[in-house]
Structure formats: structure tokens, C-alpha cells
N, C-alpha and C positions, 0 to 999 in steps of 0.2 A: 623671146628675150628674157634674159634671167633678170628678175628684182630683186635686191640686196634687201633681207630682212629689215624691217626698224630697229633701231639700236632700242635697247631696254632703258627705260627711264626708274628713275630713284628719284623717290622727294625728301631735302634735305629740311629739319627741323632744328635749329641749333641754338643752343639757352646757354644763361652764365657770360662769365669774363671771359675779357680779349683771349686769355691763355686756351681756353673753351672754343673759343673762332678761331684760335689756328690749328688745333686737333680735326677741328673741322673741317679747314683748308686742306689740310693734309690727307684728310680719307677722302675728299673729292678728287684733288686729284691723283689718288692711284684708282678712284672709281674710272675717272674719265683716261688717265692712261691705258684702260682693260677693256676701254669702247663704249662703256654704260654713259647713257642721257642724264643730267643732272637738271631737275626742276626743282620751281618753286612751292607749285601747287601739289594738293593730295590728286586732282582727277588728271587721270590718264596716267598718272605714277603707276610702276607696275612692284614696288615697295617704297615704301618709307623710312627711312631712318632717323631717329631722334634723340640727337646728343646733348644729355642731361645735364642737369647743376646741383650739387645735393650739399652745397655749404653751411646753406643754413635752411630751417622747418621752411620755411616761408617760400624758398627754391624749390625743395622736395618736393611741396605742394603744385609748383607752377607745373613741372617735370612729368609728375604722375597725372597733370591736367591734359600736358601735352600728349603726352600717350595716348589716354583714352580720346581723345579729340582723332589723333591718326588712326588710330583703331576703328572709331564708327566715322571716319570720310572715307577711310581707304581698305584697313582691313588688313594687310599684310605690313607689319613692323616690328625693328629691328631696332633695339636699345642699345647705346652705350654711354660715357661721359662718367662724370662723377657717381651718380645715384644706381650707374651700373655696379660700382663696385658692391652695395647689398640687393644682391636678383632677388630677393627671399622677400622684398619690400613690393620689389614691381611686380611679381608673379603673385602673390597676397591679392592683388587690386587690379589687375591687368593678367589675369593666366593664358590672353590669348598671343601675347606678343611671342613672337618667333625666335629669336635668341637676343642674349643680354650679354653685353661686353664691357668691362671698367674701363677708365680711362687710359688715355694714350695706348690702346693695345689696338693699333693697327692692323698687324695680321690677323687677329682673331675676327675684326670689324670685317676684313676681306672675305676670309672663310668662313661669317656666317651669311656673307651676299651671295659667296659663292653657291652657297648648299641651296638655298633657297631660290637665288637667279642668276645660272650660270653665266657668265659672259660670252659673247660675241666681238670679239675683239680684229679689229680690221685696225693692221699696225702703218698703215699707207694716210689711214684719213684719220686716226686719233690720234694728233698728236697735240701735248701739254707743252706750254713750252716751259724754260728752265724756271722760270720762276713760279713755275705753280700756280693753281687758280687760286685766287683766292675772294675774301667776300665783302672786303672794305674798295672802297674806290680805288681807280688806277695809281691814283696821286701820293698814298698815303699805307703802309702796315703795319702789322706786329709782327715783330723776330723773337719769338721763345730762344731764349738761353740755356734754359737748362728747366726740369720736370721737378716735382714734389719739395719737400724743405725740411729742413732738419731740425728746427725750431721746433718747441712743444707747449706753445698757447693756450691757456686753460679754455679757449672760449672757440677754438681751435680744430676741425677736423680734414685739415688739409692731409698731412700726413696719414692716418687712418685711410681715405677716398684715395691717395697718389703715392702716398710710402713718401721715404728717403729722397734728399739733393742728390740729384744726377744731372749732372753738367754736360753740355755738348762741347765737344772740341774747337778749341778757338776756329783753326780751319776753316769747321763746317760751318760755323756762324756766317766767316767771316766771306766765305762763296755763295754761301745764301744771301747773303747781304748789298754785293756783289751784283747778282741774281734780277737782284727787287730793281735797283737802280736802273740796270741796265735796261728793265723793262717800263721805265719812267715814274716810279716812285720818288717822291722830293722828300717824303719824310718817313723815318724807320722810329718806332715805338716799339723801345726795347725792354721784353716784359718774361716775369719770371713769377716762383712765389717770393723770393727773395733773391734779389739781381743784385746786392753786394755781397752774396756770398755766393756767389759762380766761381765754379772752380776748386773751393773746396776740396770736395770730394774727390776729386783727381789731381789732389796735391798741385793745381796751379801749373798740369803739363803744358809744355809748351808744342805748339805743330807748326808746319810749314804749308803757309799758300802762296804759289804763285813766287817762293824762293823767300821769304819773307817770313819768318820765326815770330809766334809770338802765343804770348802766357795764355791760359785761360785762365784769368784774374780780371777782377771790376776794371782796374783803369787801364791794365793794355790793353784792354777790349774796347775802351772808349774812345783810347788814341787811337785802335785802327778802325772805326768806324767813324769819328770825327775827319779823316781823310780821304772819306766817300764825295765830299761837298756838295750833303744830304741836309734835314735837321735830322736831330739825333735828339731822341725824346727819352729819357731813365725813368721806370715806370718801377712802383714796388721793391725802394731803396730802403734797408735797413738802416739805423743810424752807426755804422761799425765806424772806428777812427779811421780807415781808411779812405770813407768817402770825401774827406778832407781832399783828397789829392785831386778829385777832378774837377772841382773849385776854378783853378787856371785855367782849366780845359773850357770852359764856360765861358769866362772874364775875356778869352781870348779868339774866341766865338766858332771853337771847334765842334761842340756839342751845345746844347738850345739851355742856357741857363734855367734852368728847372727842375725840381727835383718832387717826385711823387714819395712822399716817407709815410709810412702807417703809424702815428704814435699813436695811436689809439687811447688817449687817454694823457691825463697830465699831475694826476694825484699817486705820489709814491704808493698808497695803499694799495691804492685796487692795481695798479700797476705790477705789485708784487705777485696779487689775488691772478692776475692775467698771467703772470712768469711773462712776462716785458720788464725790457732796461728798463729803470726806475729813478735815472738818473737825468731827470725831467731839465731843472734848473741848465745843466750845464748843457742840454740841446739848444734852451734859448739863448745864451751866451755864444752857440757854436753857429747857430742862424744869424745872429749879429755879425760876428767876425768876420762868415762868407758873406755877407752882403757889402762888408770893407772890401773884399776883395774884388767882389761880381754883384753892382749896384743892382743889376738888373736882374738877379734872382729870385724866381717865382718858386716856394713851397704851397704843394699839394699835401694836403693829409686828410686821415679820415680818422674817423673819433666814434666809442660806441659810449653811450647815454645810458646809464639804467643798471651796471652791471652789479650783481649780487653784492648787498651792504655798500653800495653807494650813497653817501652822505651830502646833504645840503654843503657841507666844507669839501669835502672830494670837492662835487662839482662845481662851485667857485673856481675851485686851482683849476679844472680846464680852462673854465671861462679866461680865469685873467692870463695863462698861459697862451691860448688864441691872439688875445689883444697883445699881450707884451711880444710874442713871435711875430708878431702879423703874417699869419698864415693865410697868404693869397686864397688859394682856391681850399674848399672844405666840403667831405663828404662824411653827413649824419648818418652814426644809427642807432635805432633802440636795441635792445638787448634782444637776443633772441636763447631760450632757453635748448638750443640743439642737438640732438640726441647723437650720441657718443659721445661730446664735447664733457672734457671732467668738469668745467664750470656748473655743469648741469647740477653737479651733488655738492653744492655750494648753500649756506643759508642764508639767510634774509633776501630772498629774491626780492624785485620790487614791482612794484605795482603797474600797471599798463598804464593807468593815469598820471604818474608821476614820471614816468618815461616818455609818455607824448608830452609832460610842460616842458622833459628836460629836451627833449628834443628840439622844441620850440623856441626856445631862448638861447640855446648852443647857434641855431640859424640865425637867430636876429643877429646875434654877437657875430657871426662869420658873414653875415651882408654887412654890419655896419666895417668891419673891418676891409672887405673886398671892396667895398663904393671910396674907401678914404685911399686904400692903395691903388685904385685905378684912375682916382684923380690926379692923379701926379705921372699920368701917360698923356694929358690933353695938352694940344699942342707939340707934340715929336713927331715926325717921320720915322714909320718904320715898318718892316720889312712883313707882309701877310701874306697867306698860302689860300686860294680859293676853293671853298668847298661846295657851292652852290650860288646860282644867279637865278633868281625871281623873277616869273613875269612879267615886272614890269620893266630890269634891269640892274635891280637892286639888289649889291654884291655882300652873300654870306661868308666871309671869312674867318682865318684864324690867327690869333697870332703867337709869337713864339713862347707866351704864356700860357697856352690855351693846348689843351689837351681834345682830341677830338669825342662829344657827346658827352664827356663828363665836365668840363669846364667851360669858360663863356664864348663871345663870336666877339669878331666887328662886323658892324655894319657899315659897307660903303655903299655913298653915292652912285647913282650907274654911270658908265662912261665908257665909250668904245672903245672896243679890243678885248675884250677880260672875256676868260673861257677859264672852266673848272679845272683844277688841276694846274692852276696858273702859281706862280711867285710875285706880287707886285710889290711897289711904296704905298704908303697911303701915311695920308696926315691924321688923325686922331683931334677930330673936334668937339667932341662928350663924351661922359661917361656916366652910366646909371650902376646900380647896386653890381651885377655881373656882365654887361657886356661896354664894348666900347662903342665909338660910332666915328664915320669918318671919309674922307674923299680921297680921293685921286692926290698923288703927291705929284 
């Protein structure tokens, strides 16, 4: 009797942002398209791959950790991700790794698995289905819109690590997306370096799916994905006047009232110092206006703390900027000095101690702010997506606020029938600094 060899296993290591998990997604499944075993462990993996994050010192470090950790479990590994793109870094500290590949370079990720473990591809029993493996729950993913940004941030090496905006075709978005649903997805988290400026760079062509013509611009991307009756989550929204427009699209509950924006900062000065809009003031007037529009409008932002010649008055104007927007959810950081980043050749850096107080009271300020806006959710019914149920019953949720891992939960009561991946009502009967808590509607 003939025995079909064992399929070759590969152990995947995957670091960084969502945009980094679906690079990720995507080299697993052409690995598992080709017949190769995808694990999670280094033993009995017959290589390793470890896709990097090199945004800021503090990544790099995790990255070059990661490495070496595959290197003395397992022995044979194969680099790619952001920190791929300087090998001269990983081969420096790691000369044993077997090839290194920058980001999003798929083919080359293939042709170094190839050289080192040819495939065994049995095209009867590997099959992927249309939506790809991927590494978030059934219930919930990222849709990458489009690759690298055109922006030139002093504090900044996106560009540098991924190059240039390059946009996907509405189309292909819009069949992947399609794709996800079909395969029981309830919510699509749609993420870029900058997702209001898709499109762009292909002059806002329009394609056709499915007989159906449309732009590759922000908001006809958002009206055909608002018609999945998905949530629809905008992840790494720039403040361009055009995101005016899908405002409606919220208020009228086509897409999840929420908007992730990086203002990184709220002082004209260092705003400049960053090459960031600088035109602070009239953001908080424009968060006002849409919340006339779409009461229920949660902003996400993230803010860095510390950056070269930051003044006690800079960071005030973040402070009362926070308070005066009431910026729902808020992601700190201190400054990190990152090499190729121009900020780096900037003077008056500042001091690590003065960057862990500012950090420490940007938080207070952004709990005292999320506990005062989440009070004013207790007592509503409304609409949560299950992401977990506890031992004992007790249901970990989200709601259409709520961002998965980076932003808060509900907590509901248990009560039968609820299975993850669910959509339910629930009532909203407290609320602490970031999550809520609540029953059965």
C-alpha cells in the first residue's frame, strides 16, 4: 500500500499591525494553496517564517527577538515584513536566517520557501476556500485597501519600509469583501496606511463587479460596502474634507458610526515639526458638527507625547484638545527616536521622564473623558457582536464603538443561546472608565 508523504509544516510568527496580519493571511494562504501544513508551534515545523514590524526602535527590537528565538527553537527561518526591508540589520544579528524578503513581496516569500522546502502539492485535498485563511476569528477581519502612503511624517518610516500609495481596484476590494461575508464574517475592518486617500494614485478609476461600476475613492467604497449588511469599521482615516461625506453613511447606519483618525497631536507647532495638518481648531469644530449629524459617533485617535521641543503649552493644547473633542477611544505614545525617521535630526529631544509624566496624564485625561462618554450609553439597547463566552457564561462583547483589542468590551450577563460570532440586543446597565456592562435585551 502506497503512503502519501506528510505535508511539510511551516511555523508562522506574525508581529505589528492589522495591515501586517493580512500580509500574513495572504502568504498562508498561497503556502496552504501549494499543500504546505501551517502551524503554530516551532517543534515539528520543518521552517519557520517570521513577519516583521520595523516602525518604530521598540518593534525592531521585538522582530530581531523574534528571530533569534526561531533560530535557537527551530533552526531554519525565513524573514520578511517591514524590517525585511534592511536585511544588512537582520544578517548583522542573525547571519543564520535563510532568506529575507520586505514587505508585501509575496512572490519572493514563495520562492524563498520554495528553495529551501519544495512543495508537495496534492491539488484534490488542499484546497483554500475563496476567502482565504486568515488569523482573526470567523466572525470578524481586515480588508487592506490599498499598500504604503504618500504622506511624509517627520516621525515617519512608513514610506521608506512600503514606498508609495498603491491602491487596489475597487473590484477587487469589493469580491474580497464579498468573499469574507459569504464565509460568515459580521464585521469587515477596513485598514490602510491612509484609507482616505485610496485611490489616489489610480486617479479614482472606476471597475466593474458583478455589472456594477464603481470609483476607487473613500466614499464609493464605503457605499459599496455599507450594502454587504456587515459592520463596516474605517480604520486609519486621514482628516481630508472629504470624509465629510460619509458622515450620512453612518447617521443612517450604512457603515458603524466610528471613525479611527491619527491626529497625533493638537499643538500647531509640533504639528508642523511632524509635516501634519496643523489645522487643529477646525478638526474640533468638524467633530462637533458630525456628531449634529450622527449623535452616535465614536472617534478613535492616537496622539505621541514627547516629540522634539515639546512644551509644557504644546501639551496643554493636546490636553484641552482631548477634552474639548471628546475623543472616545485614545491610543498613547511616547516618542520614539527611530532611525531613518527625519524627526530623528531634530533638537531639543526630551527626556524619558518627562515623556512617561506626559504620557501619564494624556491617560488620565482620555479615561476621564471615555468614563464621562460612556455614561451616557447606560440604559439603551443596543446592537453587540460576541467575541468570547467565559466559563462560567459570561458574555465578552463588542459594540459598534469598539474596535477589536484596541478598544473596550461589554460585559453581558449569561443567558442561553449566545455562541461567538453571534449579533445580539443587550441593555447597557454600567459603565466604568473603558468598558460597558450589561444584559440580555
Amino acid at each position: 500500500m502506497n503512503i502519501a508523504p506528510a505535508s511539510k509544516k511551516i511555523g508562522i510568527v506574525s508581529l505589528g499591525c492589522p495591515k501586517a496580519l493580512v500580509d500574513s493571511e495572504r502568504i498562508i494562504t498561497k503556502l496552504r494553496a501549494e499543500g504546505y501544513e501551517i502551524t503554530g508551534t516551532y517543534e515539528g515545523a520543518d521552517l519557520v517564517l517570521v513577519n516583521t514590524c520595523g516602525f518604530l526602535d521598540s518593534a525592531r527590537a521585538e522582530s530581531l527577538d523574534a528571530i533569534g528565538e526561531a533560530i535557537r527553537e527551530n533552526g531554519k527561518v525565513i524573514v520578511t515584513g517591514c524590517l525585511g526591508a534592511e536585511p544588512d540589520v537582520i544578517m548583522a544579528e542573525h547571519p543564520k536566517v535563510l532568506a529575507i524578503t520586505g514587505p508585501q513581496q509575496y512572490e519572493n516569500v514563495m520562492a524563498a520557501v520554495h528553495e529551501v522546502l519544495p512543495p508537495k502539492h496534492e491539488p484534490f485535498q488542499d484546497l483554500v476556500p475563496a476567502s482565504g485563511i486568515r488569523l482573526t476569528p470567523r466572525h470578524y477581519a481586515y480588508l487592506k485597501i490599498s499598500e504604503g502612503c504618500d504622506n511624509r511624517c517627520s516621525f515617519c518610516i512608513i514610506p521608506f519600509l512600503r514606498g508609495d500609495l498603491v491602491s487596489r481596484p475597487a473590484n477587487s476590494v469589493i469580491a474580497e469583501a464579498e468573499n469574507l461575508v459569504r464565509a460568515g464574517v459580521k464585521e469587515l475592518l477596513v485598514v490602510s496606511q491612509d484609507t482616505s486617500a485610496y485611490g489616489r494614485d489610480i486617479k479614482y478609476e472606476a471597475s466593474s463587479f458583478k455589472g456594477i461600476e464603481t470609483r476607487a475613492k473613500f466614499y464609493d467604497l464605503a457605499v459599496a460596502l455599507g450594502e454587504m449588511d456587515v459592520w463596516v469599521r474605517l480604520h486609519y482615516v486621514y482628516p481630508y474634507p472629504h470624509v465629510d461625506e460619509v458622515i450620512p453613511l453612518m447617521r443612517d447606519g450604512k457603515i458603524l458610526p466610528y471613525l479611527d483618525i491619527p491626529f497625533q497631536h493638537a499643538s500647531p507647532r509640533i504639528l508642523k515639526k511632524m509635516v501634519r495638518p496643523a489645522n487643529i481648531e477646525k478638526q474640533a469644530a468638524r467633530i462637533k458638527a458630525w456628531r449634529e449629524i450622527c449623535p452616535d459617533l465614536c472617534i478613535r485617535s492616537s496622539f505621541i507625547v514627547g516629540f522634539p521641543s515639546e512644551t509644557e503649552e504644546d501639551f496643554q493644547m493636546l490636553l484641552d484638545f482631548v477634552r474639548e473633542a471628546e475623543i472616545d477611544r485614545v491610543g498613547v505614545f511616547k516618542y520614539e527616536n527611530v532611525i531613518h525617521a527625519p524627526s530623528r535630526e531634530l533638537d531639543e529631544q526630551i527626556p524619558e521622564d518627562v515623556k512617561q509624566s506626559r504620557w501619564e496624564r494624556l491617560m488620565e485625561v482620555a479615561q476621564e473623558v471615555s468614563a464621562k462618554r460612556l455614561q451616557t450609553k447606560i440604559g439603551r439597547e443596543i446592537e453587540v457582536l460576541v467575541d468570547e463566552i467565559e466559563e462560567d457564561g459570561t458574555i465578552i462583547a463588542r459594540t459598534i464603538w469598539d474596535a477589536p483589542e484596541v478598544d473596550g468590551n461589554i460585559i453581558i450577563e449569561p443567558f442561553e443561546g449566545a455562541k461567538v460570532g453571534d449579533k445580539l440586543m443587550a441593555k447597557v446597565t454600567d459603565a466604568d472608565e473603558y468598558d460597558l456592562y450589561g444584559c440580555g435585551a
